[in-house]
C-alpha positions as a Markdown table, in Angstrom:
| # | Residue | x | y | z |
|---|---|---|---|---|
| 1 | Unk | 12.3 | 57.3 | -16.2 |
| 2 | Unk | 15.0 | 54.8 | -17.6 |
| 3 | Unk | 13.8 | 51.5 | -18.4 |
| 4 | Unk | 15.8 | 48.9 | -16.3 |
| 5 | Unk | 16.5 | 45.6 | -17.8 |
| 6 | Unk | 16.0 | 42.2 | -15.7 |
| 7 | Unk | 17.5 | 38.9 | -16.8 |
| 8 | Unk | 13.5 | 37.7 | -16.8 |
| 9 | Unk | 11.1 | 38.6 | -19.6 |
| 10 | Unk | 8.5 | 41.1 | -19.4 |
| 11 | Unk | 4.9 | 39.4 | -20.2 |
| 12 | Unk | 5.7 | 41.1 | -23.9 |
| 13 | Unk | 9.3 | 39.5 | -24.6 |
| 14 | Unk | 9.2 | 35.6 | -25.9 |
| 15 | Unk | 11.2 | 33.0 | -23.8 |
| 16 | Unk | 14.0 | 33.4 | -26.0 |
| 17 | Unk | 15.0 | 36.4 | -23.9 |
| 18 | Unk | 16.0 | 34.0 | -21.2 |
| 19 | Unk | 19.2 | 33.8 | -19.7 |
| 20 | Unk | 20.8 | 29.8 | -21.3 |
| 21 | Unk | 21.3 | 27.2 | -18.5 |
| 22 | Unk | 23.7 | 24.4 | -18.7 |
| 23 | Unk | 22.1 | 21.2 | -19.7 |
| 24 | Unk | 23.7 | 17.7 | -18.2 |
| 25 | Unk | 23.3 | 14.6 | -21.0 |
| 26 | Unk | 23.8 | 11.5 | -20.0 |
| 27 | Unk | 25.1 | 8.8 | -22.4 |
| 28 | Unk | 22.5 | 6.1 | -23.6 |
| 29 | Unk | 24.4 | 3.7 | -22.1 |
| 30 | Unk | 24.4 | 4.7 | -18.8 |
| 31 | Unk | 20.6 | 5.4 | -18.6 |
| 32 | Unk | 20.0 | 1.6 | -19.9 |
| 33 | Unk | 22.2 | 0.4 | -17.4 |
| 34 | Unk | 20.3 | 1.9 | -14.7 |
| 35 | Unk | 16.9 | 1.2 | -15.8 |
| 36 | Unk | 17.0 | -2.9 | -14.9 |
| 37 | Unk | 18.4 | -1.7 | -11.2 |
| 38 | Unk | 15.5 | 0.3 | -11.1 |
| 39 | Unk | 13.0 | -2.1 | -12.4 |
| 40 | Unk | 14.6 | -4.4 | -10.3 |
| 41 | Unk | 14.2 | -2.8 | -7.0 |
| 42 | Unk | 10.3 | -1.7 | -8.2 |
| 43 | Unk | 9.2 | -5.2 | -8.3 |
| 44 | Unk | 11.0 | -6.0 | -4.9 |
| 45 | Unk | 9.6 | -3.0 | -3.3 |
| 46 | Unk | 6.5 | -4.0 | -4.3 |
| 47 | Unk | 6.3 | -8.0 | -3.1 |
| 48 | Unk | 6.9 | -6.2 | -0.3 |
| 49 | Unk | 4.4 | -4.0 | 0.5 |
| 50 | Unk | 2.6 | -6.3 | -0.5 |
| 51 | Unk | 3.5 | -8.9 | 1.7 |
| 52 | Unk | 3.8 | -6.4 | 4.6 |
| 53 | Unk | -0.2 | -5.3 | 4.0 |
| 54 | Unk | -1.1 | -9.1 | 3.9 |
| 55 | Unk | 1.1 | -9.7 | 6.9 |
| 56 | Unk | -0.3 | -7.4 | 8.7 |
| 57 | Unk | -4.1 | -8.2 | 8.0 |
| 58 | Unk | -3.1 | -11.5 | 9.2 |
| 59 | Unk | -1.3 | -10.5 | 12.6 |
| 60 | Unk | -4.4 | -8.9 | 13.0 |
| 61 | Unk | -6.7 | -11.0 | 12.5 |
| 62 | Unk | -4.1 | -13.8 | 14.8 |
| 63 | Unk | -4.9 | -10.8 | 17.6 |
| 64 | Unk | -8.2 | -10.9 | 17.5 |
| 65 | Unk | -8.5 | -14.7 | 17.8 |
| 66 | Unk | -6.0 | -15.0 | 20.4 |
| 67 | Unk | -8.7 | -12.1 | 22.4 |
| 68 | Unk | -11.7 | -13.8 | 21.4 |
| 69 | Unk | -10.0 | -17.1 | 22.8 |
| 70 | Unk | -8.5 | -15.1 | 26.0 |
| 71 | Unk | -12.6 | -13.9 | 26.6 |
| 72 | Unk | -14.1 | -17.9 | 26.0 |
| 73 | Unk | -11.2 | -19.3 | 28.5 |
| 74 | Unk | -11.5 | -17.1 | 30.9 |
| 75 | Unk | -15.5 | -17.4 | 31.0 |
| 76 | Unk | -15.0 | -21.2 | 31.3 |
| 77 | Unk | -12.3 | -20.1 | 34.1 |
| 78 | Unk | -15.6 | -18.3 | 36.1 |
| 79 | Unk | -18.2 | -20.9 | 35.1 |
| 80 | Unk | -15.6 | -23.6 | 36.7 |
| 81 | Unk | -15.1 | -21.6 | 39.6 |
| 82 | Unk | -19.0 | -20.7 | 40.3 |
| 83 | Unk | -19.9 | -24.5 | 39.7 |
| 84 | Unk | -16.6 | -25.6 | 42.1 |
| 85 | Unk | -18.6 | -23.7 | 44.8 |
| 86 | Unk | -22.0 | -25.4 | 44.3 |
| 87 | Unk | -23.0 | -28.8 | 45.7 |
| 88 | Unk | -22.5 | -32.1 | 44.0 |
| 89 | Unk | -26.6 | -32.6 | 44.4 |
| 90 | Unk | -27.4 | -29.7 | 42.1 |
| 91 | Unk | -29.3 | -30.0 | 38.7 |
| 92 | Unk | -27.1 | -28.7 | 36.4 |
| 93 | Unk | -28.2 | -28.3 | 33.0 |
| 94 | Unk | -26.0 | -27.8 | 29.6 |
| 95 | Unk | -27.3 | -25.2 | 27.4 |
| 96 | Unk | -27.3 | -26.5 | 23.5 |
| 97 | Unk | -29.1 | -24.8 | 20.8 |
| 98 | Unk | -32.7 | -23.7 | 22.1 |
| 99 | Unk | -32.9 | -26.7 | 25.0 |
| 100 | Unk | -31.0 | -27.8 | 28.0 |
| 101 | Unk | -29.9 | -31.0 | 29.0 |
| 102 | Unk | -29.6 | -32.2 | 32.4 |
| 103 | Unk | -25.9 | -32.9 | 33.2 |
| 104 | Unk | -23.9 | -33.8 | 36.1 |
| 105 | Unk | -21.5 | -31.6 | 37.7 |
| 106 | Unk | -18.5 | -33.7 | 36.9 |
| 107 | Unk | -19.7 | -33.7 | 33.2 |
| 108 | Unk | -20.0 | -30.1 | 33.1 |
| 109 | Unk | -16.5 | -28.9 | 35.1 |
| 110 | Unk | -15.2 | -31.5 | 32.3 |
| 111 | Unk | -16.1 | -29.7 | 29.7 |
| 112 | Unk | -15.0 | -26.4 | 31.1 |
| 113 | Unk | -11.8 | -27.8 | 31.5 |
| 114 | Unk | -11.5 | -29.2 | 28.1 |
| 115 | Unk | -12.7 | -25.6 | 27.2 |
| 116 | Unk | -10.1 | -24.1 | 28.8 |
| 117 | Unk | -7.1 | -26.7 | 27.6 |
| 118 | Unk | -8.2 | -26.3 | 23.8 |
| 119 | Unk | -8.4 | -22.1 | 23.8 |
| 120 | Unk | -4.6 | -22.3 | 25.1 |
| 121 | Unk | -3.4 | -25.0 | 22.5 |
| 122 | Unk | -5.2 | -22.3 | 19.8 |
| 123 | Unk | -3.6 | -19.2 | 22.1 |
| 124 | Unk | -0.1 | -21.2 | 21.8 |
| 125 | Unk | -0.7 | -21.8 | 17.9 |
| 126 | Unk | -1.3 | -18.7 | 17.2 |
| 127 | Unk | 1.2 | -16.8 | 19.1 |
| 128 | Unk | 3.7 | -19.2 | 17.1 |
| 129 | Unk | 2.2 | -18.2 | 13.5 |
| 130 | Unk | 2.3 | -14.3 | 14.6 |
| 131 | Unk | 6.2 | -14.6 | 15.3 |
| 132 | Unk | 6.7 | -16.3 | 12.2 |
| 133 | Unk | 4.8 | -13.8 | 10.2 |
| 134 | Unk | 6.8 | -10.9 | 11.6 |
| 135 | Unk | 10.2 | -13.1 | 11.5 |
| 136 | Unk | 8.9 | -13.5 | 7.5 |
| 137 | Unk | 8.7 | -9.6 | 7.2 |
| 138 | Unk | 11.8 | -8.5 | 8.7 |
| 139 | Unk | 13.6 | -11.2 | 6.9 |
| 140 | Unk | 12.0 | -9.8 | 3.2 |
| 141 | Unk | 13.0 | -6.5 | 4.6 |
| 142 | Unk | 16.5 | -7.6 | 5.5 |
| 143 | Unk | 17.0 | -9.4 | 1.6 |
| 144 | Unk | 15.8 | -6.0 | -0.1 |
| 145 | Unk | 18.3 | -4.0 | 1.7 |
| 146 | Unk | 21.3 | -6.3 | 1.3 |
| 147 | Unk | 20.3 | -6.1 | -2.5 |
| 148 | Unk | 20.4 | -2.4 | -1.8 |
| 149 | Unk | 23.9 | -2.4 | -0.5 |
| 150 | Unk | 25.2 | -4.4 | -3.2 |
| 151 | Unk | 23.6 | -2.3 | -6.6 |
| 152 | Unk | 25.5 | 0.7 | -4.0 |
| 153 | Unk | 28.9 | -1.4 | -4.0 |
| 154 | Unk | 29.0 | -2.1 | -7.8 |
């Protein structure tokens, strides 16, 4: 048999056997130059995810406040309309801490509706702080890539 000779080298031949492949060098210049873009863009890559991760813990956490709110007025909502249905001679008692204290009926359906009034207020607030959050975001998310476009142009 006659030996056949590949361009690769057998597990006996050193590296030098290899075939030479052009090599690209850039000028010092142009990597310096390219480094403070770089850096640049790091840092504002990274306010934003980190502002994206706390944004997002607080839109969260705005969600679960607005439910837990949601659940207390509509309760109130059913307590009002049980009590509505009841007549104005019935003991009504007001349950605080491990007692009860004997209240009237317009007392109570007053407190249900103030109840009721202050969960949407918070609902309202809320709401509001969750659109400026996300308006926040996108905003950050709109400066990074109009810094994008312009390191492109130049």
């Amino acid at each position: 048999m006659t030996p056949v000779s590949s361009p690769y080298p057998t597990p006996r031949q050193s590296s030098a056997a290899l075939p030479r492949r052009a090599c690209v060098v850039l000028p010092a210049a142009f990597s310096n130059m390219a480094a403070p873009v770089d850096l640049e863009l790091k840092k504002a890559f990274a306010e934003l995810q980190a502002k994206m991760i706390d944004t997002q813990q607080k839109v969260k956490l705005a969600d679960l406040q607005i439910e837990q709110l949601s659940r207390m007025k509509k309760h109130a909502n059913l307590t009002h309309v049980e009590i509505t249905s009841l007549p104005d001679s019935t003991r009504m008692y007001e349950g605080v801490g491990r007692m009860f204290i004997l209240q009237s009926k317009d007392e109570i359906n007053n407190q249900l509706l103030e109840k009721r009034k202050t969960a949407d207020d918070k609902i309202k607030e809320l709401e509001q702080k969750k659109t400026y959050l996300e308006r926040s975001v996108k905003e950050a998310e709109d400066n990074i890539r109009e810094t994008l476009m312009s390191r492109r142009a130049q």
